[in-house]
C-alpha positions in Angstrom: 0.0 0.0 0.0 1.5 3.4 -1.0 2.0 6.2 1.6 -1.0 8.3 -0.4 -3.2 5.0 -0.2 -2.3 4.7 3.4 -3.4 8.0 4.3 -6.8 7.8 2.4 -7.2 4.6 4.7 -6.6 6.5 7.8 -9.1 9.4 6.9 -11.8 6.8 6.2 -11.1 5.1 9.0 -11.2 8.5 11.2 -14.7 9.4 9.7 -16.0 5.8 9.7 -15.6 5.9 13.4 -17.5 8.3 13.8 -20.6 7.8 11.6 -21.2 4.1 11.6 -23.5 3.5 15.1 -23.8 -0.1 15.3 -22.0 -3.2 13.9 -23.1 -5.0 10.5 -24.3 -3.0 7.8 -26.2 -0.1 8.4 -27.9 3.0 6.0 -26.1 6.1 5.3 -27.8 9.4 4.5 -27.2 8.7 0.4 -29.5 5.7 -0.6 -27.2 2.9 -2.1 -24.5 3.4 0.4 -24.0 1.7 3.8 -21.5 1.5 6.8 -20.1 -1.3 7.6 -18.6 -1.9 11.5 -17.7 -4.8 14.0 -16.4 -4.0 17.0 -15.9 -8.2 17.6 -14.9 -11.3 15.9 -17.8 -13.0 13.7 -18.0 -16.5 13.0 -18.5 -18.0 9.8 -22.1 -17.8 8.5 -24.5 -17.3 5.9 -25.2 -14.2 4.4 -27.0 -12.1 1.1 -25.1 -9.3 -0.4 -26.7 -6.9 -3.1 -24.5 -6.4 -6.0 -21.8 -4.1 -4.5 -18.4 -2.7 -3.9 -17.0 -3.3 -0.6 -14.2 -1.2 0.6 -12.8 -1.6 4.4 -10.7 1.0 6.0 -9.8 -1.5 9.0 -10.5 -4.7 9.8 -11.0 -8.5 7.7 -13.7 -10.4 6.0 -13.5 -13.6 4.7 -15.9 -14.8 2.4 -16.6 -18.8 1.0 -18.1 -18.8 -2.4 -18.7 -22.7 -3.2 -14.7 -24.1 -2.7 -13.2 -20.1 -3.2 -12.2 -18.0 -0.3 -11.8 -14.6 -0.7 -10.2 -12.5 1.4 -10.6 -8.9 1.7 -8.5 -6.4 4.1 -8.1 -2.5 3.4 -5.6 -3.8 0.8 -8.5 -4.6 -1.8 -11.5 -4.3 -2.2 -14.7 -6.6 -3.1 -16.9 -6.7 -6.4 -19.9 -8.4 -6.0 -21.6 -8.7 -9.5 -24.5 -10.3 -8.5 -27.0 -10.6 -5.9 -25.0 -13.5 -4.2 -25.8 -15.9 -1.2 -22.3 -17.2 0.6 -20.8 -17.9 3.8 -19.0 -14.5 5.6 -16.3 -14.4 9.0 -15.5 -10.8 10.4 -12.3 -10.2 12.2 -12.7 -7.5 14.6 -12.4 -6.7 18.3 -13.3 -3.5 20.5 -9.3 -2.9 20.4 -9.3 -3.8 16.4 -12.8 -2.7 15.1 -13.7 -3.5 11.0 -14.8 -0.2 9.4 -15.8 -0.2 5.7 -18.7 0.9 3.1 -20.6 -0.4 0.8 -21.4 1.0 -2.6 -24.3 -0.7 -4.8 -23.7 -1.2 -8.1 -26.3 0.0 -10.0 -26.3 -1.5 -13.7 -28.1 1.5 -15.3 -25.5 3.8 -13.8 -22.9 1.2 -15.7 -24.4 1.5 -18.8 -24.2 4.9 -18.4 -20.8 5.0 -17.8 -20.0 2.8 -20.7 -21.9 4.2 -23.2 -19.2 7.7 -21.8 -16.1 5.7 -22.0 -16.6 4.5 -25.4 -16.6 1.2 -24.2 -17.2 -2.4 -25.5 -19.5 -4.3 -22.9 -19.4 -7.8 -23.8 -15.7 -8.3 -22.5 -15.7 -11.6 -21.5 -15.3 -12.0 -17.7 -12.2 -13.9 -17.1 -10.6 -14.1 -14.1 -7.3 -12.3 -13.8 -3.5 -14.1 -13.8 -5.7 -17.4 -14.8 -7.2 -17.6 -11.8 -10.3 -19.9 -11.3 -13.3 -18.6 -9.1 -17.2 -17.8 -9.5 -16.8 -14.9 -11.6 -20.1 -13.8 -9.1 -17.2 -12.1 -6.1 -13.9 -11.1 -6.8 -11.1 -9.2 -4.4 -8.9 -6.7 -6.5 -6.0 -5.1 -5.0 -6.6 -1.0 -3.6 -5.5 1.5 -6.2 -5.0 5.1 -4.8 -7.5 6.6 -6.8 -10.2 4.6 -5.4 -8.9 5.0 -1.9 -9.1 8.3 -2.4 -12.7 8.3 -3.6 -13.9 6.4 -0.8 -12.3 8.5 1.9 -14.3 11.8 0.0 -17.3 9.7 -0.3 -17.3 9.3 3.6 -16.9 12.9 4.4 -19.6 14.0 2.3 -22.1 11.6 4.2 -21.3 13.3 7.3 -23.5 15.9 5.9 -27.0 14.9 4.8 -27.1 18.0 2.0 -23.5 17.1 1.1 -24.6 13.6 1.2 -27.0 14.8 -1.5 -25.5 16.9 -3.7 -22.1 15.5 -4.2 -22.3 11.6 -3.0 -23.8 10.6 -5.9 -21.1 12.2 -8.3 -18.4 10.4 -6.1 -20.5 7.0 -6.0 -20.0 7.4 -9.8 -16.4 7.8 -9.7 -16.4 4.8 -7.9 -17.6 2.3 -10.1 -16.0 4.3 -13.0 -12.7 3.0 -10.9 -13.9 -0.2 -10.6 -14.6 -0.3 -14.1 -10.8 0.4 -15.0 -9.7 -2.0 -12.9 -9.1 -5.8 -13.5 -12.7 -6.4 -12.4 -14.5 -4.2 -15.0 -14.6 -7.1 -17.4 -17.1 -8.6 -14.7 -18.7 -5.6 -14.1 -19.5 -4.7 -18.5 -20.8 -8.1 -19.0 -23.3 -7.1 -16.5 -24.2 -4.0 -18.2 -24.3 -5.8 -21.5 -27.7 -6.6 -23.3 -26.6 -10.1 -23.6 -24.4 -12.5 -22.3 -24.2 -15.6 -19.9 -23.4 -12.8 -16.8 -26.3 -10.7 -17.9 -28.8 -13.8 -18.3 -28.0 -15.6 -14.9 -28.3 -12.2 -13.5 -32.0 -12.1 -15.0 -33.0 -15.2 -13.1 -31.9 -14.0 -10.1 -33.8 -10.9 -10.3 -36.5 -13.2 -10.5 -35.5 -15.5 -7.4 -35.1 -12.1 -5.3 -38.4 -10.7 -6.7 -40.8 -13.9 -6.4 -39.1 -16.1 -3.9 -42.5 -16.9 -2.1 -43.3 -18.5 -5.7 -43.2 -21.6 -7.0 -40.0 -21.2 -8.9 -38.7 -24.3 -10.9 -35.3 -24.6 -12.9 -37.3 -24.5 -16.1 -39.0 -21.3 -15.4 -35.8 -20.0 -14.3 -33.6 -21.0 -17.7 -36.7 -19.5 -19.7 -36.2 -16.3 -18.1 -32.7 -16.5 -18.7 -33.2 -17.5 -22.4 -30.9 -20.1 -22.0 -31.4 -24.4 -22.6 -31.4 -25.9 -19.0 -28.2 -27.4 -19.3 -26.9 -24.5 -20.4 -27.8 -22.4 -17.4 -27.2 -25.0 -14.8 -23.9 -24.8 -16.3 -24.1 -20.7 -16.0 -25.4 -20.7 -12.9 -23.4 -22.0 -10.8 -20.5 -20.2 -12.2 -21.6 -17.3 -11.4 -22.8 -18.2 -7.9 -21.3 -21.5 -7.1 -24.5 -23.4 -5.8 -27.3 -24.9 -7.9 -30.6 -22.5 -9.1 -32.9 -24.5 -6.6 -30.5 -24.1 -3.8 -30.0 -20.3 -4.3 -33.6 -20.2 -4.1 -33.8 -22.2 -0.7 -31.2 -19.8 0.6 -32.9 -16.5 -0.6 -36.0 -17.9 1.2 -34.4 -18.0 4.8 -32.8 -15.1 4.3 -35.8 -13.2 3.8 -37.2 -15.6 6.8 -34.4 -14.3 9.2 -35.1 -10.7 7.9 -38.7 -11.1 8.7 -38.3 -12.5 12.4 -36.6 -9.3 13.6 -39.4 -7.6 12.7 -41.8 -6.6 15.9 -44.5 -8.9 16.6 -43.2 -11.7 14.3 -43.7 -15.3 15.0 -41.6 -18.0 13.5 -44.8 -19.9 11.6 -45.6 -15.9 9.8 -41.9 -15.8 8.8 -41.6 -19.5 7.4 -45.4 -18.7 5.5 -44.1 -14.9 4.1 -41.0 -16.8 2.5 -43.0 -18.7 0.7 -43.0 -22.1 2.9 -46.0 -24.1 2.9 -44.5 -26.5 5.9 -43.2 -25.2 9.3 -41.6 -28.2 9.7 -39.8 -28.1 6.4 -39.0 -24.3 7.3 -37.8 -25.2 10.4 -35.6 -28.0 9.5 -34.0 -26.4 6.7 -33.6 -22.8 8.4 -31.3 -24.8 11.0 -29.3 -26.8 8.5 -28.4 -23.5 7.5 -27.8 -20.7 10.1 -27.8 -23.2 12.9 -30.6 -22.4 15.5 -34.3 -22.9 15.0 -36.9 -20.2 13.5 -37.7 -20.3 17.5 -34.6 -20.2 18.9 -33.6 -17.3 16.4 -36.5 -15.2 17.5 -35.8 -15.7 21.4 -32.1 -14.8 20.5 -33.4 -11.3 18.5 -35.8 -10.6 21.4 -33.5 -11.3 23.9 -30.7 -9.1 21.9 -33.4 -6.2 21.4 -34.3 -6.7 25.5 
């Protein structure tokens, strides 16, 4: 890390501390961007990220994407292409707390951006030096200038009407960064009309959108224009899992989101993500975070007491 990169860490870092209010991943005042804190160590467990950039100023993350680990430290930074389900571990403590943001990636800014840069989005998404991973995460080193723009992003957020008026141009510059960098291949299949990236991404606009549906891996090929084999094959390159598990895993996800709500039960949150059978939705909801819908909800409500 250069000495300009090092110092754009420490400002973020300085104004992270003070703006992020509780640990995981919490709302800034620009829609799109969050904090990110842990002030302890977090185990490995499953998690849902939105397609995103993820940039820490202290702190670790490891993240398990089918048999790929990928580490990221304030030395690189994460690009998640897809609305992705995977297993997360923070390394923090009170004396070593994780700052970090994260910026959505929003594929009509992309376009945008491409359409400016004269660009050609079908690049085909390879991973760099040869490496083999799902092409659905991928850690890139830091470069200055994106340091840089994530250290001025954070000081305009201390400012709602800052926030406002120049977040968004920064939030630009971001991706635009990201773009440049050896992840933008990723990143312009996305934007691209066509494409294996931008069809797998279509079926799991779907998943996200109608996950209380009956959702088959026919349905899902057809709505990624794609033979089944095909997009099996897709798929899970993209996300490392299978359609119909990404769909189970979307479906407790939304479960756990729903059980920190007030006044929820664990049968409502098993029926509003889409489960027909509490004992199926409780079975399966601890196969994979571990706990019961019932145990979960006592551990929220004692948490919130």
């Amino acid at each position: 890390m250069t000495q300009t990169t090092e110092c754009a860490r420490q400002r973020l870092a300085t104004l992270l501390a003070a703006q992020a209010t509780r640990d995981g991943f919490s709302d800034s005042a620009l829609p799109g961007v969050r904090y990110a804190r842990a002030l302890r160590h977090y185990p490995l467990a499953p998690t849902l990220y939105e397609p995103s950039v993820v940039i820490l100023a202290t702190g670790n993350k490891r993240a398990v994407v089918g048999e790929t680990v990928h580490a990221l430290d304030p030395g690189h930074y994460w690009v998640v292409s897809v609305p992705l389900a995977f297993s997360c571990e923070t390394f923090a403590a009170p004396d070593t707390p994780l700052y970090g943001l994260s910026v959505r990636v929003d594929p009509a800014m992309l376009g945008e951006l491409l359409l400016e840069m004269d660009d050609a989005p079908g690049a085909s998404p390879e991973a760099p030096d040869g490496q083999a991973s799902t092409i659905g995460m991928r850690a890139m080193p830091m470069t200055e200038a994106l340091a840089d723009a994530a250290a001025r992003l954070a000081a305009c957020l201390a400012d709602p009407g800052e926030a406002r008026i120049l977040g968004p141009g920064i939030v630009r510059e971001i991706l635009y960064r990201v773009l440049l960098g050896p992840q933008g291949a990723t990143l312009r299949a996305l934007a691209a009309q066509n494409g294996r990236l931008r069809a797998v991404s279509r079926a799991l606009r779907r998943i996200h959108a109608d996950f209380t549906e009956d959702l088959d891996v026919e349905m899902l090929a057809r709505e990624a224009h794609m033979g089944l084999s095909t997009f099996h094959h897709a798929f899970r390159a993209v996300t490392a899992t299978t359609p119909l598990q990404y769909v189970k895993a979307v479906r407790l996800h939304k479960a756990r989101t729903f059980l920190a709500e007030p006044d929820a039960t664990a049968a409502d949150a098993g029926r509003r993500a889409g489960y027909a059978s509490a004992s199926q939705f409780s079975r399966e909801f601890k196969r994979l975070f571990g706990a019961t819908p019932s145990e979960e909800l006592a551990r929220l409500r004692g948490a919130a007491g």
